[in-house]
C-alpha positions in Angstrom: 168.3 33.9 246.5 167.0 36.2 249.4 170.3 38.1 249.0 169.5 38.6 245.3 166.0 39.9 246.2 167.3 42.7 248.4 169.9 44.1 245.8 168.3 47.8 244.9 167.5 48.0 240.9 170.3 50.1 239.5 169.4 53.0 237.1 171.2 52.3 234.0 169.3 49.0 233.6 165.8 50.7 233.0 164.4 49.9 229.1 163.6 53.5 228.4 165.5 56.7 229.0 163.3 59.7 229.9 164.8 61.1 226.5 164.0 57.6 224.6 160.3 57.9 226.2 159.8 61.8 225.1 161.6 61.0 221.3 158.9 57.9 221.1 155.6 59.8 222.2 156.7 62.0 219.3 156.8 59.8 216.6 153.6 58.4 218.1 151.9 61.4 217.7 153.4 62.2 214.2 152.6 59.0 213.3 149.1 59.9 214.3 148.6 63.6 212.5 150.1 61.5 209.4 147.6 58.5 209.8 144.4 61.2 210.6 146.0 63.5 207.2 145.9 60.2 205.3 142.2 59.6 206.1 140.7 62.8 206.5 138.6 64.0 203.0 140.5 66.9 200.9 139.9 70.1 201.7 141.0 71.6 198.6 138.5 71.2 196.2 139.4 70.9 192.2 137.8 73.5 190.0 134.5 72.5 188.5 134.3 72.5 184.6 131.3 74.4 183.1 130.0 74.2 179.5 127.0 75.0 177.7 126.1 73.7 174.4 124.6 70.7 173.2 124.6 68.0 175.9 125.3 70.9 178.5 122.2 73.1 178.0 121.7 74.5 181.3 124.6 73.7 183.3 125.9 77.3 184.0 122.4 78.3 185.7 122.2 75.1 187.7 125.8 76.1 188.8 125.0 79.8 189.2 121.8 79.1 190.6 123.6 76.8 193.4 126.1 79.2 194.3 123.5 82.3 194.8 121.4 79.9 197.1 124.5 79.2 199.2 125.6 82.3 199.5 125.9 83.3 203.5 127.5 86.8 203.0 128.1 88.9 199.8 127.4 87.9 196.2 129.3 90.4 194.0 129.1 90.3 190.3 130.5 92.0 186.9 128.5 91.0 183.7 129.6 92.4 180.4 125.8 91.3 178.9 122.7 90.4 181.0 119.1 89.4 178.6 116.1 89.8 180.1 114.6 86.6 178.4 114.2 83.4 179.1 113.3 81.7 182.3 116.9 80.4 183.5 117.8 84.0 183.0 115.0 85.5 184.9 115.5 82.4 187.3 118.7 83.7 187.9 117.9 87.4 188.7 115.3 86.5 191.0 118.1 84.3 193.2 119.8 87.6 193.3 117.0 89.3 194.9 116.3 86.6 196.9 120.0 87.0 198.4 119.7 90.5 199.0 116.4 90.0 200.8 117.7 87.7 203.0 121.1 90.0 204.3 123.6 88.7 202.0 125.8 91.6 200.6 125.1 91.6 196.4 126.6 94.4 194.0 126.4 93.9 190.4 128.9 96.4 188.6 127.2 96.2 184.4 129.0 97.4 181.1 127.7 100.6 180.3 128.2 100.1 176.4 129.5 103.2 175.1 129.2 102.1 171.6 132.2 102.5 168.9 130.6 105.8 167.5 130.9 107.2 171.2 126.8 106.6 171.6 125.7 105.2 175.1 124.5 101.7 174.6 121.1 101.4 176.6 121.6 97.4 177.1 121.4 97.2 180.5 118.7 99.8 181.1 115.9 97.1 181.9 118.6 95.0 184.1 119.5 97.8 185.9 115.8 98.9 186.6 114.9 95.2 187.3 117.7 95.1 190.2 117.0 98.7 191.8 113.4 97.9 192.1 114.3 94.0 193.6 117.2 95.6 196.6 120.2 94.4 194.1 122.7 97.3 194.4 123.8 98.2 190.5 125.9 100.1 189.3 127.1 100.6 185.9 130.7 101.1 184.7 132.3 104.2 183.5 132.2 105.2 180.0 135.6 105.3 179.0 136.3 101.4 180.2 134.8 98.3 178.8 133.6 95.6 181.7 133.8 92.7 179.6 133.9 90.1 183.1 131.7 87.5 183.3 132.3 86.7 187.2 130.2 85.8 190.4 132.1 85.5 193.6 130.4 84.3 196.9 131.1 84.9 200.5 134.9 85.9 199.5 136.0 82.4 198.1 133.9 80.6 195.9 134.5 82.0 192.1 132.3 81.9 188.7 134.0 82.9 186.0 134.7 82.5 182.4 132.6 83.2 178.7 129.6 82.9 180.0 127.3 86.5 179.6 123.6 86.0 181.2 121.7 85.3 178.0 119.4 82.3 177.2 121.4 81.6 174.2 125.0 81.3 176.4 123.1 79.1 178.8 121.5 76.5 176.2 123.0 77.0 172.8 126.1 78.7 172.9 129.8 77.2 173.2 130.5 78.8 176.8 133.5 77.6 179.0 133.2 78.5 182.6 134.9 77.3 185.6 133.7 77.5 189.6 136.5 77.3 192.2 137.5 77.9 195.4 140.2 80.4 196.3 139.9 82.8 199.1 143.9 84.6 197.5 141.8 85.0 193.7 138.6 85.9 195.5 140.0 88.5 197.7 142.1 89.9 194.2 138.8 89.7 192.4 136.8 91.9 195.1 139.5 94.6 195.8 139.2 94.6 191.6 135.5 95.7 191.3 135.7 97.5 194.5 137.4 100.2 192.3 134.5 100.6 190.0 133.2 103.8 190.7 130.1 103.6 193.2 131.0 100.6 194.1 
């Protein structure tokens, strides 16, 4: 027995190779980013369906109204049609200047409206007045080119957009279809967009 004791341990007989060690702490830890993936909450997040209408009066400025208040950065904007009535309107227009009076970047780019006889529309004269005297930087489009957009991106990613002009009729009675998502790609596209309205 105390012959046995005193033979050295030979190399070969070891359970686990270096390589068979380094190829198992690998799987561990894939096995582990897998595991934490599995758990961990989406970060993509689905686009957000927004109607108005009956049973949805109200939806888009609750949504629009979020957004604005959340903005950290820039808030930039193209409406084909803004109303001065009504108070989710007006509600609206003040979270604008509220945005621009606490740093955050917001340009509104509005539809001129040239009408079809070649006459300049004045529908955004009392807008445009309202945001120059409240720090909103306006601009209106050219007269040759139509902005029919009805869009509001934040901070570079988050997107409203769809049929939706700011009017108290689109917000309560109307049949509007809207959607808010998140896309930094369609954000970015958006931006470099309006940035070629003139004054922008």
């Amino acid at each position: 027995m105390s012959a046995d004791r005193d033979l050295p341990l030979q190399h070969n007989l070891t359970p686990w190779s270096p390589t068979l060690r380094r190829l198992a702490l690998v799987l561990s830890l894939a096995l582990l980013v897998m595991i934490v993936g599995w758990l961990a909450p989406r970060r993509t997040t689905q686009p957000v369906l927004v109607l108005s209408g009956k049973g949805h009066e109200g939806e888009y400025p609750r949504t629009a109204e979020k957004l604005i208040s959340s903005a950290r950065t820039r808030l930039w904007m193209a409406m084909y049609v803004i109303h001065l009535e009504g108070s989710e309107v007006e509600g609206l227009m003040h979270a604008l200047a509220a945005a621009a009076a606490r740093g955050v970047d917001v340009r509104v780019c509005l539809d001129r409206g040239a009408g079809f006889n070649g006459a300049i529309d004045d529908k955004h004269a009392a807008p445009e007045k309202w945001f120059k005297q409240h720090g909103v930087r306006v601009v209106l489009d050219e007269l040759d080119r139509r902005t029919h957009a009805k869009v509001l991106i934040a901070d570079g990613q988050r997107i409203l957009a769809g049929s939706h002009n700011w009017t108290r009729s689109a917000f309560m009675s109307n049949r509007e279809v809207s959607w808010l998502i998140d896309s930094v790609a369609d954000a970015q596209a958006i931006e470099a967009w309006l940035a070629q309205v003139p004054g922008w």
